[in-house]
C-alpha positions as CSV (number, residue, x, y, z in Angstrom):
1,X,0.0,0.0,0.0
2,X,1.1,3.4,-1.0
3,X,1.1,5.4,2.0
4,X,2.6,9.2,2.2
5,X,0.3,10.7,5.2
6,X,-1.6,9.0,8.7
7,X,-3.7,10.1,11.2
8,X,-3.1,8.4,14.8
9,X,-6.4,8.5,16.2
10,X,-4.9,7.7,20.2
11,X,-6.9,7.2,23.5
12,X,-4.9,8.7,25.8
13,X,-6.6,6.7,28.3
14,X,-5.7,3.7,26.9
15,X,-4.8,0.3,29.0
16,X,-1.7,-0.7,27.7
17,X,-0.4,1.7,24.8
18,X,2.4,4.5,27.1
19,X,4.0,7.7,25.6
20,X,7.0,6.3,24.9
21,X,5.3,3.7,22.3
22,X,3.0,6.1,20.6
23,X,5.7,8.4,19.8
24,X,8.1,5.3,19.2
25,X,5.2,4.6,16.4
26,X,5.1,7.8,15.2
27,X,9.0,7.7,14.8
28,X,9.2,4.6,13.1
29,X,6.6,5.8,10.2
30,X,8.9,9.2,10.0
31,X,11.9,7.2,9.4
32,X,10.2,5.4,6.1
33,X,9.3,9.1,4.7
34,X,5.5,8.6,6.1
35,X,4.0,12.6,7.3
36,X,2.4,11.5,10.6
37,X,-0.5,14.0,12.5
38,X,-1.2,12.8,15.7
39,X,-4.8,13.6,17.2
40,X,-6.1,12.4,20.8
41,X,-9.9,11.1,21.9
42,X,-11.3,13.0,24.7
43,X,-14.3,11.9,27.2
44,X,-17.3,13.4,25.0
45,X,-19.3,10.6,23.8
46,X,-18.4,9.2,20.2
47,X,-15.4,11.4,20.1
48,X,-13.0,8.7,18.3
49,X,-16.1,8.4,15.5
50,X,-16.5,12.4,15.4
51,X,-12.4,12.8,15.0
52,X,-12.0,9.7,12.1
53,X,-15.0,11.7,10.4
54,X,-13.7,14.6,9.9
55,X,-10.0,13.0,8.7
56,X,-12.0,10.8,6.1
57,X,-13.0,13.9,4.3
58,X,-9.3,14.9,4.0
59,X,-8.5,13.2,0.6
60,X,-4.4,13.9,1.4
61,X,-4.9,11.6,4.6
62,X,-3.8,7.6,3.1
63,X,-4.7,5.8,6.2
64,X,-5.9,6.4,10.0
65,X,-4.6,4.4,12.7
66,X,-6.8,3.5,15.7
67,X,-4.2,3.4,19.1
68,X,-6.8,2.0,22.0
69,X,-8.7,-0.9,23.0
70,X,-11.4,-2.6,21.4
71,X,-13.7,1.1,22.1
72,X,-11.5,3.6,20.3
73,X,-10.9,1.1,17.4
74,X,-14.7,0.4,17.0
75,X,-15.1,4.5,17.0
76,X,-12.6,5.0,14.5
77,X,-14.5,2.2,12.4
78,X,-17.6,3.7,12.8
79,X,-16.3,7.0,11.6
80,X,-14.4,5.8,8.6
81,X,-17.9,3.3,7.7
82,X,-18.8,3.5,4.4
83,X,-16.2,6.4,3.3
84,X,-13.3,3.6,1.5
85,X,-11.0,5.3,3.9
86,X,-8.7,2.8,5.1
87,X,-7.3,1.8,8.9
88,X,-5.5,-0.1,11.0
89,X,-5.5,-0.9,14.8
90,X,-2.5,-0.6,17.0
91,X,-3.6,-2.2,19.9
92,X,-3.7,0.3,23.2
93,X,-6.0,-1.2,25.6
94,X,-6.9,-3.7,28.2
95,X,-8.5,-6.3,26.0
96,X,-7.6,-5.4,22.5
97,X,-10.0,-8.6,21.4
98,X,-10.6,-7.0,17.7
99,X,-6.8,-7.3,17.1
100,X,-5.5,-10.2,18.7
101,X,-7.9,-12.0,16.5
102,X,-6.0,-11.5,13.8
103,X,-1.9,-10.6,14.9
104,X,-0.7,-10.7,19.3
105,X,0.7,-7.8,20.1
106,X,2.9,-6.5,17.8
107,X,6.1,-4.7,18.1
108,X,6.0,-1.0,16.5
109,X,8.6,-2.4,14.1
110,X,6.3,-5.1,13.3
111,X,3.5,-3.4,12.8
112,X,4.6,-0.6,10.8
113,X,5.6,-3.5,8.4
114,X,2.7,-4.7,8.5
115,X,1.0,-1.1,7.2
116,X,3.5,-0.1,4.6
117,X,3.0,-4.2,3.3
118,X,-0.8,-4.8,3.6
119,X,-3.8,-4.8,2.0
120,X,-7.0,-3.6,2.9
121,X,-10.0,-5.8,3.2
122,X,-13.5,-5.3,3.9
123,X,-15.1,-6.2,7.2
124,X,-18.5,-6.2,9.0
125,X,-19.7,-4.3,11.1
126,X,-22.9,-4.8,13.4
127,X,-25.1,-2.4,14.5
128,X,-27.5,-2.0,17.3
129,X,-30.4,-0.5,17.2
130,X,-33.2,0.3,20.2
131,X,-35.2,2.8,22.4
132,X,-33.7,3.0,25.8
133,X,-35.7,2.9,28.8
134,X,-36.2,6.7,28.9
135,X,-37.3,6.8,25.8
136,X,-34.8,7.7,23.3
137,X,-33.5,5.9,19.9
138,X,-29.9,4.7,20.7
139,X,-27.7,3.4,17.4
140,X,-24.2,1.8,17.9
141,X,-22.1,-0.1,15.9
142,X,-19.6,-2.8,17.3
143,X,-16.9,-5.1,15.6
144,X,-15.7,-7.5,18.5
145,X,-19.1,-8.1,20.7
146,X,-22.0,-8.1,22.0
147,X,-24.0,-9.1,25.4
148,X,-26.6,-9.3,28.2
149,X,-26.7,-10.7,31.4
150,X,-24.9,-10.5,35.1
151,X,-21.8,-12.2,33.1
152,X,-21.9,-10.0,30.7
153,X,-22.9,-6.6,32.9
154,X,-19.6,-7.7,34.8
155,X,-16.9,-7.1,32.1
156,X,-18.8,-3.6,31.0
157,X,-19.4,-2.2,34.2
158,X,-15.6,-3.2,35.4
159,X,-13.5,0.0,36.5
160,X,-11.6,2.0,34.4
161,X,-8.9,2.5,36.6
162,X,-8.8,-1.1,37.5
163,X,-8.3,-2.4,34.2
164,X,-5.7,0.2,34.0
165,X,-3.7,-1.4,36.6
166,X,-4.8,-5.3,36.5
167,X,-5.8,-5.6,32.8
168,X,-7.3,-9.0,32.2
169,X,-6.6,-10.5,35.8
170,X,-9.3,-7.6,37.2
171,X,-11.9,-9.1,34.2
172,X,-11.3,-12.6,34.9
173,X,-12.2,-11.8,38.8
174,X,-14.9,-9.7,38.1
175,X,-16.3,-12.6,35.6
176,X,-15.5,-15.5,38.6
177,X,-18.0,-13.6,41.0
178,X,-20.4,-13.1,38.7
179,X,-20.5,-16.4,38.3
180,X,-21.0,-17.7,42.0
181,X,-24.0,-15.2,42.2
182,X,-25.8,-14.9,39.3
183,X,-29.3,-15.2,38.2
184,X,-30.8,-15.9,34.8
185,X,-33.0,-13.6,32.7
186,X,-36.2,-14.8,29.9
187,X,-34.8,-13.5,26.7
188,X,-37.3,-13.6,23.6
189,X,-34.8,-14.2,20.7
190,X,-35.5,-13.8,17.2
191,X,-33.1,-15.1,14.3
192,X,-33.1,-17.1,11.2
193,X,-36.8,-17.3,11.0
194,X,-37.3,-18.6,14.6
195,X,-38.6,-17.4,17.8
196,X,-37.7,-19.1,20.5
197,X,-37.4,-17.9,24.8
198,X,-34.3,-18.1,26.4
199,X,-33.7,-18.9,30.2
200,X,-30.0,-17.7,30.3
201,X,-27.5,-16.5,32.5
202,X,-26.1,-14.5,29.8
203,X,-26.4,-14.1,25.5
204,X,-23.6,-12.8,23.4
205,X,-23.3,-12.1,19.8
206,X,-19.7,-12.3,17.8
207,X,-18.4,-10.9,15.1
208,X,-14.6,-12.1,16.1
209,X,-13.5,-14.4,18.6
210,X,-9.9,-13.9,19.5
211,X,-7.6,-16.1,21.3
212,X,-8.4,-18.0,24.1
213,X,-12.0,-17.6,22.9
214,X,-12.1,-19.3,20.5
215,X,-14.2,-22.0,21.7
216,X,-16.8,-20.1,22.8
217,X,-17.8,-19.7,18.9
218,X,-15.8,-21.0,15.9
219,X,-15.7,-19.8,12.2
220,X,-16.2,-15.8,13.3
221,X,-14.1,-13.9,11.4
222,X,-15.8,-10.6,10.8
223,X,-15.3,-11.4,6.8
224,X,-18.3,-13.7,6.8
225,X,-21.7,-11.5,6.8
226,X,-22.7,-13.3,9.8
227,X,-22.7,-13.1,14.1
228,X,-22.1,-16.0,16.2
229,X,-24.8,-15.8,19.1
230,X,-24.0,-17.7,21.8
231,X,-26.3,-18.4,24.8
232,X,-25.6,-19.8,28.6
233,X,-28.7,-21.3,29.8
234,X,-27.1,-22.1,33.0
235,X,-29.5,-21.2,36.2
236,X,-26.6,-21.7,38.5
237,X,-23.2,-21.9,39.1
238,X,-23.1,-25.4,38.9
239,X,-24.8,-25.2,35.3
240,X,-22.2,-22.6,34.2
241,X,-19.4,-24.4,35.7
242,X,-20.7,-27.4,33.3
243,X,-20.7,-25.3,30.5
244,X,-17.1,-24.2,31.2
245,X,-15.9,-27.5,31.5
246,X,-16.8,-28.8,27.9
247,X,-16.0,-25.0,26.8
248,X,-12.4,-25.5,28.4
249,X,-12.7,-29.2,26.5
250,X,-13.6,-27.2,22.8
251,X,-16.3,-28.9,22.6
252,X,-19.5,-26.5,24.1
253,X,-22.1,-28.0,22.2
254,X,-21.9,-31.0,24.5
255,X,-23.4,-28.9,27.4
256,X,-26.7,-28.6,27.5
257,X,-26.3,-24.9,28.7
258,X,-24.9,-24.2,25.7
259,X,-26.7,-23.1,22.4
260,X,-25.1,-21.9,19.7
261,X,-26.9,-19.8,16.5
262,X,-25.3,-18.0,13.5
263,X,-27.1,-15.2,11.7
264,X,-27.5,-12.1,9.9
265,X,-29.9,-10.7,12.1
266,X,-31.1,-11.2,15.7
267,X,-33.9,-9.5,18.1
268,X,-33.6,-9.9,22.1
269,X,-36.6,-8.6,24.3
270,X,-36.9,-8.7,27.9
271,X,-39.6,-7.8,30.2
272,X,-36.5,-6.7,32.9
273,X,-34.6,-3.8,31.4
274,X,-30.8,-5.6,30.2
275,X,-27.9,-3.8,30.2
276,X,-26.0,-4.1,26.8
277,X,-22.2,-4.9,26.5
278,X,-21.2,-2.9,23.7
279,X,-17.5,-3.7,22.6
280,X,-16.8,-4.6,26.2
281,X,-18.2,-0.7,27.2
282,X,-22.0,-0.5,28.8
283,X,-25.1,0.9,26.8
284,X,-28.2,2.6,28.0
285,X,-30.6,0.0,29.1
286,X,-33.4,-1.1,26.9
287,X,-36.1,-4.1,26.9
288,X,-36.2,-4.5,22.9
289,X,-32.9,-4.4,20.5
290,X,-32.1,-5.5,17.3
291,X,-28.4,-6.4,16.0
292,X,-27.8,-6.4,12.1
293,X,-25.0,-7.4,10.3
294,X,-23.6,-4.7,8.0
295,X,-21.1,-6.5,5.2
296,X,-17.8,-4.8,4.7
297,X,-18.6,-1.5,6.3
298,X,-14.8,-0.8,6.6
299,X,-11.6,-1.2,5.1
300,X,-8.7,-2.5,7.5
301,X,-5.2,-4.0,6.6
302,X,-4.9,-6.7,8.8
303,X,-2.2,-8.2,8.1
């Protein structure tokens, strides 16, 4: 790829990306005759998608480069969609479960190899669309995951400055309790021309599944026009600890808590209000929502 100018879209509050490696980045892209502007997220909602829309209308600007976790890469995505613009992701944050699907953690040598000799290929996108409980329309797009449920609610709602400091550990812990105490929801789920009620602990829907998780749902590759929902039906710990087991085992489908469903589009409703998981990051609350795939809504070299 012919590349002569970047944006660095960074989150300064990134997990895992310091100073030192951003501008290391920077440098390493100046040394191969690359111009380099560096531009920084800020608390305001969407700001990551309002920043990469207003440097995909620069036609000078080759290729923006998402520095963050799986939230700032998902903005930038969301700001580039449907624009050709190309990106990458240099991963920043806690999880980073978008990238480490596709490469581990790459050096800035690496990865700046990686740029200046990839391609860019198309990949999905899935939006989210409802009507919180207050009332208003809420859209938001994700490209590593979705979900519901005390599980779920405890990897969204974890603290920032925890995950700063314990990264993974601080979700796996946070996960573990949830588990010893949680209760199970009625979902109403609606995909590939069924409609069928869920008794579930918690309900996710994939577009990746990176490392380690790959288990949980196999064949997602964000390429394919379709999600990977995966539901718990586990009332207890014991029937979650079951699950786990033949998870840990690759072989899920064995459990009987486990139920597995891939689609293009899927409906939840609850009568309780459910808190949705967004790209590991919590959503307003809503009873009704609706995920839809979008085919190759960005370009991104990946490798």
């Amino acid at each position: 790829m012919n590349v002569k100018r970047i944006v660095i879209i960074r989150n300064p509050k990134g997990g895992s990306a310091s100073n030192s490696k951003v501008v290391e980045l920077q440098d390493r892209f100046k040394e191969r005759g690359v111009e380099v502007e560096m531009m920084a997220t800020s608390p305001e909602v969407d700001s990551a998608a309002k920043i990469a829309r207003q440097v995909a209308a620069d036609d000078n600007v080759d290729l923006v480069i998402a520095v963050g976790g799986d939230g700032t890469a998902c903005g930038v995505a969301s700001g580039l969609r449907g624009t050709g613009k190309p990106m990458a992701v240099f991963p920043g944050g806690t999880g980073n479960l978008f990238a480490r699907n596709f490469y581990s953690l790459p050096t800035t040598e690496q990865f700046v190899e990686m740029v200046m000799n990839g391609r860019p290929q198309a990949i999905d996108m899935i939006r989210a669309d409802y009507t919180t409980t207050e009332g208003k329309p809420h859209e938001q797009l994700f490209m590593v995951g979705f979900g519901v449920g005390e599980v779920s609610d405890a990897i969204s709602t974890a603290s920032p400055l925890f995950k700063r400091i314990f990264g993974q550990l601080f979700y796996a812990l946070r996960v573990f309790i949830a588990c010893l105490f949680t209760n199970y929801k009625r979902y109403q789920v609606a995909a590939g021309g069924s409609l069928r009620n869920e008794d579930a602990a918690a309900l996710f829907a994939l577009n990746v599944t990176p490392p380690g998780m790959h288990t949980i749902a196999r064949g997602c590759n964000a390429s394919d026009h379709m999600m990977d929902v995966v539901v718990f039906r586990a009332k207890s710990i014991i029937g979650l600890v079951a699950a786990s087991f033949w998870l840990a085992l690759g072989k899920p489908e064995r459990s009987r808590h486990y139920h597995r469903i891939r689609t293009e589009r899927l409906a939840i409703s609850t009568t309780v209000p459910m808190l949705p998981n967004i790209d590991g990051d919590p959503a307003p609350e809503t009873t009704d929502i609706v995920l839809t795939v979008e085919p190759g809504a960005v370009q991104m070299i990946l490798s």
